[in-house]
Backbone as CSV, one residue per row, in Angstrom:
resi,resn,N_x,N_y,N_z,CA_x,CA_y,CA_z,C_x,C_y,C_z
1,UNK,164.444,-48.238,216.710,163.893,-47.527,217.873,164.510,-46.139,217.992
2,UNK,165.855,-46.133,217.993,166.537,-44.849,218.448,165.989,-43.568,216.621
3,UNK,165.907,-44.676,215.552,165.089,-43.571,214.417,164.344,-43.142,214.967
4,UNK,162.968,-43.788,215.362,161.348,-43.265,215.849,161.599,-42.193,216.839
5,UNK,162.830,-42.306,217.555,163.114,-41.415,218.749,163.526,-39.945,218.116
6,UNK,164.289,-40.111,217.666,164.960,-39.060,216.595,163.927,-38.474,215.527
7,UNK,163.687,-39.482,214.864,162.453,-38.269,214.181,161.055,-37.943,215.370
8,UNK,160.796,-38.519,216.284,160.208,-37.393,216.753,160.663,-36.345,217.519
9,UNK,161.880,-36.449,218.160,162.448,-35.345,218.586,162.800,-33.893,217.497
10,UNK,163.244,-34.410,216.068,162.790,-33.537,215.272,161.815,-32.984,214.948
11,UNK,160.564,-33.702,214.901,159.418,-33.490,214.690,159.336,-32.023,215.707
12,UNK,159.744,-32.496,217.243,159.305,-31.948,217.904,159.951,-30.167,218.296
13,UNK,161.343,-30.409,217.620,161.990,-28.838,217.161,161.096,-28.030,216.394
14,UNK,161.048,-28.849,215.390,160.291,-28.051,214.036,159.716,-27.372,214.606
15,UNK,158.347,-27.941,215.340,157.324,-27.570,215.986,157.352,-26.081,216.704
16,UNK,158.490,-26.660,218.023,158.524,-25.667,218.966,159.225,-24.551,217.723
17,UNK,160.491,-24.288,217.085,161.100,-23.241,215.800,159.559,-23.061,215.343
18,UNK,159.184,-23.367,215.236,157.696,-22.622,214.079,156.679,-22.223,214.881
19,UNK,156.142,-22.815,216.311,155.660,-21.495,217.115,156.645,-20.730,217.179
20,UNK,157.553,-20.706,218.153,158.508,-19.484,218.604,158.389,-18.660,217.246
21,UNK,158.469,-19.212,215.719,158.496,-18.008,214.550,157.208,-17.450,214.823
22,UNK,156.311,-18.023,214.969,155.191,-17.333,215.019,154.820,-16.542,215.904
23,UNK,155.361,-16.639,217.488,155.161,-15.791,217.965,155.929,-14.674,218.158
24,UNK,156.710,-14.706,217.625,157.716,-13.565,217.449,157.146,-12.726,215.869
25,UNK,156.154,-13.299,215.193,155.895,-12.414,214.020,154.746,-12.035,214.814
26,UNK,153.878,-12.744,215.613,152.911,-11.480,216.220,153.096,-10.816,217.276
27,UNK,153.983,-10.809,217.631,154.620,-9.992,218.754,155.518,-8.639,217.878
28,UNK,155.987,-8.916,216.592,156.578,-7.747,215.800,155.240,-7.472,215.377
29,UNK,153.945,-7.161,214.977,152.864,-7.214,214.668,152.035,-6.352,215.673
30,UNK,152.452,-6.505,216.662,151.494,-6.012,217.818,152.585,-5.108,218.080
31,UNK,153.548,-4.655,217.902,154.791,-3.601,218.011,154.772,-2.401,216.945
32,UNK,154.389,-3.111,215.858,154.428,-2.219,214.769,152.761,-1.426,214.798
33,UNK,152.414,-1.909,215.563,150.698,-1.279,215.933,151.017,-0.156,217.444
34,UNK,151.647,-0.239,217.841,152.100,0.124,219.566,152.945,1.125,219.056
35,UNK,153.891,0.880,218.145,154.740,2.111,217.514,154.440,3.802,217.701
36,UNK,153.382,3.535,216.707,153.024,5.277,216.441,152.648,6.097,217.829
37,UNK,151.518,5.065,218.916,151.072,5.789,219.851,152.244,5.664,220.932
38,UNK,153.304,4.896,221.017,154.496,4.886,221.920,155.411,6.069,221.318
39,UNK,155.564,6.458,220.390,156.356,6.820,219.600,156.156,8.684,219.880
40,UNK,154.753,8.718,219.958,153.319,10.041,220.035,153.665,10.344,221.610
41,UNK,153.826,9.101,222.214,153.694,9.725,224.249,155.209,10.070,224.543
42,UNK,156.227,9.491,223.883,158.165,10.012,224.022,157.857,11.481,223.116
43,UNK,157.652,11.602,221.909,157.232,13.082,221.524,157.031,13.785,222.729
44,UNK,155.428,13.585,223.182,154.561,14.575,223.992,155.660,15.038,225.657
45,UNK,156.502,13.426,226.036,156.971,14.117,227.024,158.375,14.788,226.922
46,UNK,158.865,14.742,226.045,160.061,15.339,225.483,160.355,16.669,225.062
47,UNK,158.832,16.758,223.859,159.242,18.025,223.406,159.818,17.603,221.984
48,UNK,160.490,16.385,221.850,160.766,16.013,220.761,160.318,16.570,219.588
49,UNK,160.964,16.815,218.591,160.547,17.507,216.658,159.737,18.595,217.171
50,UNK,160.099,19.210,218.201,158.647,20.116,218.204,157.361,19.821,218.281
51,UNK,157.105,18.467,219.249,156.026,18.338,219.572,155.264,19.086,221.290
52,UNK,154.270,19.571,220.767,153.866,20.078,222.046,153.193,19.362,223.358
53,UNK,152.694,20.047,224.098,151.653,19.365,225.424,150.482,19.871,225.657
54,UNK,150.108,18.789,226.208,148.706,19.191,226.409,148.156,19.953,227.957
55,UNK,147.688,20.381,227.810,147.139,20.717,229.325,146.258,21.469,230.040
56,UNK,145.464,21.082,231.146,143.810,22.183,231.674,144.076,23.168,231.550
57,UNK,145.168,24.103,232.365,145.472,25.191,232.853,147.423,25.264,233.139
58,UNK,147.830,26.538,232.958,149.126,26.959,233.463,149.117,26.596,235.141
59,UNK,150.333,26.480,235.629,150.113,26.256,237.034,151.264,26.890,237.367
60,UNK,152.515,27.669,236.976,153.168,28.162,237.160,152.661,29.919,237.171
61,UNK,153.318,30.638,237.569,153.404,32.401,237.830,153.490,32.766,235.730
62,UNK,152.988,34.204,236.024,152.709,34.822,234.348,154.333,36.121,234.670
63,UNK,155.611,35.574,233.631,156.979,36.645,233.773,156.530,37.739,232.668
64,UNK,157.532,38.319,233.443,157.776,39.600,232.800,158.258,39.187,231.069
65,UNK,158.665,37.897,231.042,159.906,37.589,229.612,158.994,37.524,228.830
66,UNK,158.673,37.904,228.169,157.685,37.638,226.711,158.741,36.816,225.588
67,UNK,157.474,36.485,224.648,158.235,35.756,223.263,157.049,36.199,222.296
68,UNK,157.902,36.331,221.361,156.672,36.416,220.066,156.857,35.483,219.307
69,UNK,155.448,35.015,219.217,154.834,33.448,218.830,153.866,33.745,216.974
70,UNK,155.506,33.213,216.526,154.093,32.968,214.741,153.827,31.942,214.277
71,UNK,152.426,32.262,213.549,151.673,31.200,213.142,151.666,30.655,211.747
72,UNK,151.774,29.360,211.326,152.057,29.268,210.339,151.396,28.044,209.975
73,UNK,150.584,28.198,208.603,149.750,27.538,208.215,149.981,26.491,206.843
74,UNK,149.358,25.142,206.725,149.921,24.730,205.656,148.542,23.521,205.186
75,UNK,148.640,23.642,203.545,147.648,22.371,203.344,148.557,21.022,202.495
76,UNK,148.416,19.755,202.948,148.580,19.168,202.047,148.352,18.821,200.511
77,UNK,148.969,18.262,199.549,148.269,18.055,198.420,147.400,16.907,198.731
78,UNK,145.845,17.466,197.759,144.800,16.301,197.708,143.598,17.014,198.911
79,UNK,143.538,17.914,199.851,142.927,18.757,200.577,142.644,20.502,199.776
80,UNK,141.894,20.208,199.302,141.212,21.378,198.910,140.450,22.400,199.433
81,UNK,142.011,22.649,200.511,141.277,23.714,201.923,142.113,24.893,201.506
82,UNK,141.324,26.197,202.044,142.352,27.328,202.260,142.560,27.497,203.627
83,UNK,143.546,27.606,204.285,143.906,27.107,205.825,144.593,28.320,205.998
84,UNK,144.763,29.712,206.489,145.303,30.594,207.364,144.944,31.109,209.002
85,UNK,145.830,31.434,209.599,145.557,31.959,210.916,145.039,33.563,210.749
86,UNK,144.262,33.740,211.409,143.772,35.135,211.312,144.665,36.428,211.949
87,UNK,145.790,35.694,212.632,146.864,37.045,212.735,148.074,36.037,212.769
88,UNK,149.025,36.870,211.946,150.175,35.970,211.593,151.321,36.240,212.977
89,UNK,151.240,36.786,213.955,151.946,36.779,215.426,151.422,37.444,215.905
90,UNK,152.160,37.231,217.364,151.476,37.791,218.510,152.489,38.029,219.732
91,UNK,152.686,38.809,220.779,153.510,38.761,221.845,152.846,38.487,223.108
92,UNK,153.396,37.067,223.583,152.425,36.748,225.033,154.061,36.718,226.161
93,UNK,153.641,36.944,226.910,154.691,36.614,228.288,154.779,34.983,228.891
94,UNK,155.640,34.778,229.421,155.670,33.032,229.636,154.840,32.964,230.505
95,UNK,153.647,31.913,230.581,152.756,31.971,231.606,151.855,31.788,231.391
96,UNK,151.513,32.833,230.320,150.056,33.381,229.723,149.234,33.153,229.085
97,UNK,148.022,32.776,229.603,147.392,32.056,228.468,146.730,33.042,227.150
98,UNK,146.497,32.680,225.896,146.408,32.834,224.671,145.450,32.294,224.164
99,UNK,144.736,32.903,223.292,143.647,32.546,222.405,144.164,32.654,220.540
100,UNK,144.325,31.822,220.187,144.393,32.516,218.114,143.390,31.558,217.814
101,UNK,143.061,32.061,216.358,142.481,30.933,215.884,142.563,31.042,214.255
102,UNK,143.096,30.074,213.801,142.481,29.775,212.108,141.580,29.651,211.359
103,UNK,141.859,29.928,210.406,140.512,29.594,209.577,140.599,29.003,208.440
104,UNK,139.572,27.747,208.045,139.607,26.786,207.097,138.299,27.425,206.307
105,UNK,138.364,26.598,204.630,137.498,26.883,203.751,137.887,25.346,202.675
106,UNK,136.745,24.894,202.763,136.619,24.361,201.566,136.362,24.607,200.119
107,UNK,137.301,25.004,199.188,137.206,25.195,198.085,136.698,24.306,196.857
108,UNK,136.234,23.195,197.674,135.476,21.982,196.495,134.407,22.158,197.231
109,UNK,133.276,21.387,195.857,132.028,21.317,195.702,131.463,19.855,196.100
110,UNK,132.454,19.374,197.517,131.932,17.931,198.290,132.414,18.527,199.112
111,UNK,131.663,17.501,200.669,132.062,17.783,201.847,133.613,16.862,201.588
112,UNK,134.388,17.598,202.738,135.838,17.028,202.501,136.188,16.765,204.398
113,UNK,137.416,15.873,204.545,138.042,16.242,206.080,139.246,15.997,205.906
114,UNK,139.913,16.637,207.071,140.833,17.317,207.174,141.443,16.748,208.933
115,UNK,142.683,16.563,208.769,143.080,16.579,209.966,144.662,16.415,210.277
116,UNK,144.563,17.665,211.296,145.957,18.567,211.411,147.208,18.158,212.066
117,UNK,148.394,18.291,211.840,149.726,17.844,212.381,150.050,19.147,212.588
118,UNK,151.198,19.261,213.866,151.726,20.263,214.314,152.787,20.306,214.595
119,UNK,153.863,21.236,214.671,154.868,21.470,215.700,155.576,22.558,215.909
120,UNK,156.259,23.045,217.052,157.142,24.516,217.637,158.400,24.323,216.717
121,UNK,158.751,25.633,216.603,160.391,25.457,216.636,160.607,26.477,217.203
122,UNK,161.552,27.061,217.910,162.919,25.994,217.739,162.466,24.607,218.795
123,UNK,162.603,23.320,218.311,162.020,22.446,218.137,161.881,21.913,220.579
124,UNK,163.025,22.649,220.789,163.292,22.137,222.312,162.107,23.539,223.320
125,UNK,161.308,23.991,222.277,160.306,24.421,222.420,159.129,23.956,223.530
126,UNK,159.391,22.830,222.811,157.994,22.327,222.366,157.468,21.595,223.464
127,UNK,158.556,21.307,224.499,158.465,20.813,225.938,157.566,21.656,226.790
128,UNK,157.467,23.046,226.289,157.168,24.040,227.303,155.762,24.637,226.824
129,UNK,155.676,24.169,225.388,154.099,24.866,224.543,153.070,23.732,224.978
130,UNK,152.230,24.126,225.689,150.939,23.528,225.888,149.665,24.081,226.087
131,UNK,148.593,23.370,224.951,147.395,23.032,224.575,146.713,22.776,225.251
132,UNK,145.617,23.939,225.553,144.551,23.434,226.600,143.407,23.203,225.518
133,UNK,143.160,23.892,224.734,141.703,23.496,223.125,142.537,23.467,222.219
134,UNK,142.209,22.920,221.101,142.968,22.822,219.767,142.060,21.994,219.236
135,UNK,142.059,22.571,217.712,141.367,22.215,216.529,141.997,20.394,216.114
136,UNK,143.329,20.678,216.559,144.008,19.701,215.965,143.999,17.999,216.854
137,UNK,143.038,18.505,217.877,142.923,17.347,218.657,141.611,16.527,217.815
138,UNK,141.126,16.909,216.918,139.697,15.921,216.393,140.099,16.118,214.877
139,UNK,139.578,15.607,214.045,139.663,15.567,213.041,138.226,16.851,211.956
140,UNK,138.601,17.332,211.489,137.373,18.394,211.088,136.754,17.981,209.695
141,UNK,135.496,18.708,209.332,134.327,18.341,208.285,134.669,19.916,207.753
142,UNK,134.261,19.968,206.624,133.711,20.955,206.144,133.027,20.493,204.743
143,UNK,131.510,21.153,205.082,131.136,20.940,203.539,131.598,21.623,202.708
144,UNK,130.897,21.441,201.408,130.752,22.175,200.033,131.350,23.713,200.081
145,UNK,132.273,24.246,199.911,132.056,25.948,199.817,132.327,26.040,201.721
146,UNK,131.932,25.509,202.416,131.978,25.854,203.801,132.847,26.635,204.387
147,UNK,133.645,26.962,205.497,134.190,27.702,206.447,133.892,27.547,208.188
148,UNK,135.383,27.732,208.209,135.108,27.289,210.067,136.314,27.869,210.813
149,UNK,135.875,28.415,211.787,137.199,29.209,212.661,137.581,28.101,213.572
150,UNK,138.935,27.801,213.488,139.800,27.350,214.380,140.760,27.697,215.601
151,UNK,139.882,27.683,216.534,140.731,28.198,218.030,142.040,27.125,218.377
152,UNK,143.000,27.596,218.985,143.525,27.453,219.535,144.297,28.021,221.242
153,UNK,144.010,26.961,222.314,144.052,28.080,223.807,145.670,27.214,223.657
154,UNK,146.440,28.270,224.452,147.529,27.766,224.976,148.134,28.803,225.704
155,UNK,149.429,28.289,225.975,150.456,28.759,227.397,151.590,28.524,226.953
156,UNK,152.714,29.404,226.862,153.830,28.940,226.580,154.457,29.072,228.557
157,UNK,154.828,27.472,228.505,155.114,27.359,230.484,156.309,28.269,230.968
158,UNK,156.006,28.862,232.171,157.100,30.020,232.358,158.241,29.268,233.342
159,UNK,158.149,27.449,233.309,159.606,27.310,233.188,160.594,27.062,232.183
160,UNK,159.722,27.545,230.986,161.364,27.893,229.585,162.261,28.761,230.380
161,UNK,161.879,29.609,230.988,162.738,30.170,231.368,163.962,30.199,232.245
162,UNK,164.054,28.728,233.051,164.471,28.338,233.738,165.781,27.509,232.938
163,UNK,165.413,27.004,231.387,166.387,26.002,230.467,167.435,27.403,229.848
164,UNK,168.551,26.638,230.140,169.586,27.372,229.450,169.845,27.155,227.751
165,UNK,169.188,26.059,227.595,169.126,25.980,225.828,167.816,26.349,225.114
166,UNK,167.352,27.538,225.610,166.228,28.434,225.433,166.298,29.723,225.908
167,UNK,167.089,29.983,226.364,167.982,31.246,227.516,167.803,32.577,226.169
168,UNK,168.096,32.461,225.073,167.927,33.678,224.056,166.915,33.398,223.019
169,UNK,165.924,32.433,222.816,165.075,32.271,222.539,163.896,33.611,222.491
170,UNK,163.574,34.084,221.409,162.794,35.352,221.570,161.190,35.193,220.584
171,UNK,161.298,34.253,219.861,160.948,33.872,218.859,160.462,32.214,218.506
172,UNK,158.719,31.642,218.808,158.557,30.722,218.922,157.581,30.470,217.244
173,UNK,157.485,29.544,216.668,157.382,29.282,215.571,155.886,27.890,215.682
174,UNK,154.576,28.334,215.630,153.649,27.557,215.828,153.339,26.954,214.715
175,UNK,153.502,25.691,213.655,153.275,25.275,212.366,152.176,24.448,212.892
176,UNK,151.044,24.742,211.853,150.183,23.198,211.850,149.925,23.140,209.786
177,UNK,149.693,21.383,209.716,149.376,21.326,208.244,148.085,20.121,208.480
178,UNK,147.527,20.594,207.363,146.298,19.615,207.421,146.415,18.753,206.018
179,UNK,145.949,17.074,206.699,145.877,16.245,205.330,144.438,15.888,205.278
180,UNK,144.180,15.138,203.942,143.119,15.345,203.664,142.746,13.545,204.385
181,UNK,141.680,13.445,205.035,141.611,12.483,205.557,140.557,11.065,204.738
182,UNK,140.612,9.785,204.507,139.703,8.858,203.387,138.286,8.627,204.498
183,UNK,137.431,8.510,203.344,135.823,7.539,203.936,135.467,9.517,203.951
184,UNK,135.251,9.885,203.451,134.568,11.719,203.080,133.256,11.077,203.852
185,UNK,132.144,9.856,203.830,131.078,9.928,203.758,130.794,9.375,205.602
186,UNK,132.026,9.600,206.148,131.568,9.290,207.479,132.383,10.700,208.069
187,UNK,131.121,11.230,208.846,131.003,12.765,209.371,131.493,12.383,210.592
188,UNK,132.502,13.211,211.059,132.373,13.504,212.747,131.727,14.490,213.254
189,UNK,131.484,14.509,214.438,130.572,15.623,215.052,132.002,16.663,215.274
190,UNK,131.357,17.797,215.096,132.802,18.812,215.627,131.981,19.756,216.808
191,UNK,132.612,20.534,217.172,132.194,21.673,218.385,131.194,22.835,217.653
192,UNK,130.474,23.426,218.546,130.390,24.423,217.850,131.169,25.627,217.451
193,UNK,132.380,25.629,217.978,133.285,26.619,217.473,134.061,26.248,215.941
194,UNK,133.604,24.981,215.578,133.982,24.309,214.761,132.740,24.138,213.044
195,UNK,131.838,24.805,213.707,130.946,24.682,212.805,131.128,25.946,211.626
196,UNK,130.589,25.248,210.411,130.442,26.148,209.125,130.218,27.756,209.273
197,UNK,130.546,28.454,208.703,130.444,29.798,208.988,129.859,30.571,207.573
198,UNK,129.680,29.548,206.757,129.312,30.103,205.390,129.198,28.941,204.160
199,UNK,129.028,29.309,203.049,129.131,28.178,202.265,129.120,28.649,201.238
């Protein structure tokens, strides 16, 4: 009697040890999926690596402090884009909103896509750079030979000026790089500021 008791009380460990494993492998499972976009919102409110923000409009006053802001462009290998900004800096005042924009070209003879990573330096920047349009929020098409101007609106916020570990900061550093993105044969719709300009 006390066997039958015993092996099912074993029985009944096993059991409960092999859910509990299991739910602890889909619970690491559903973490390792939660990662990137948890990982993306501590970036966005931080400032972290030079990640920037997003946002409608400035809501703070336009200072007297200016910074000059360059642009800097990059393609991955396997993207057969030519990717430059159409002016390599610019001097805006903290506050102010800004217009640049890039420009992409497909140098192959298929439609290709593309889609962009970014970040400020000096990297504690990046708390204060925010994105009201950006190219880099969708993923882009370009056919054959094509071409497409890439806007970017932003604001560098005029409380940098307020952080003492930005206090001599004169000089903001805008990088984006584009990779080449898989499935070529499923199109997204883009803007029309986003559309072909040639081919």
């Amino acid at each position: 009697m006390q066997d039958g008791t015993s092996g099912q009380r074993s029985t009944r460990r096993s059991r409960l040890t092999a859910l509990s494993l299991a739910g602890f492998a889909v619970f690491m499972l559903g973490m390792s999926f939660a990662a990137v976009p948890l990982y993306r919102m501590f970036c966005q409110v931080t400032g972290y690596g030079g990640t920037t923000q997003r946002a409608e409009a400035p809501e703070g006053p336009v200072l007297a402090r200016s910074v000059t802001l360059r642009l800097d462009a990059n393609v991955a290998a396997g993207l057969p884009w030519e990717f430059k900004p159409e002016t390599r800096s610019l001097v805006l005042r903290l506050g102010e909103t800004a217009l640049v924009r890039y420009r992409a070209k497909n140098a192959s003879d298929g439609r290709t896509r593309g889609s962009a990573t970014f970040n400020v330096t000096p990297e504690a920047a990046g708390r204060y750079f925010s994105k009201i349009e950006c190219f880099c929020f969708n993923e882009q098409v370009l056919e054959a030979g094509g071409e497409a101007a890439l806007p970017v609106r932003f604001f560098v916020d005029a409380a940098m000026a307020t952080d003492p570990e930005l206090a001599h900061v004169r000089v903001i550093t805008l990088s984006y790089t584009f990779f080449p993105m898989s499935g070529q044969e499923d199109v997204v719709e883009r803007s029309d500021a986003t559309q072909p300009t040639g081919s």
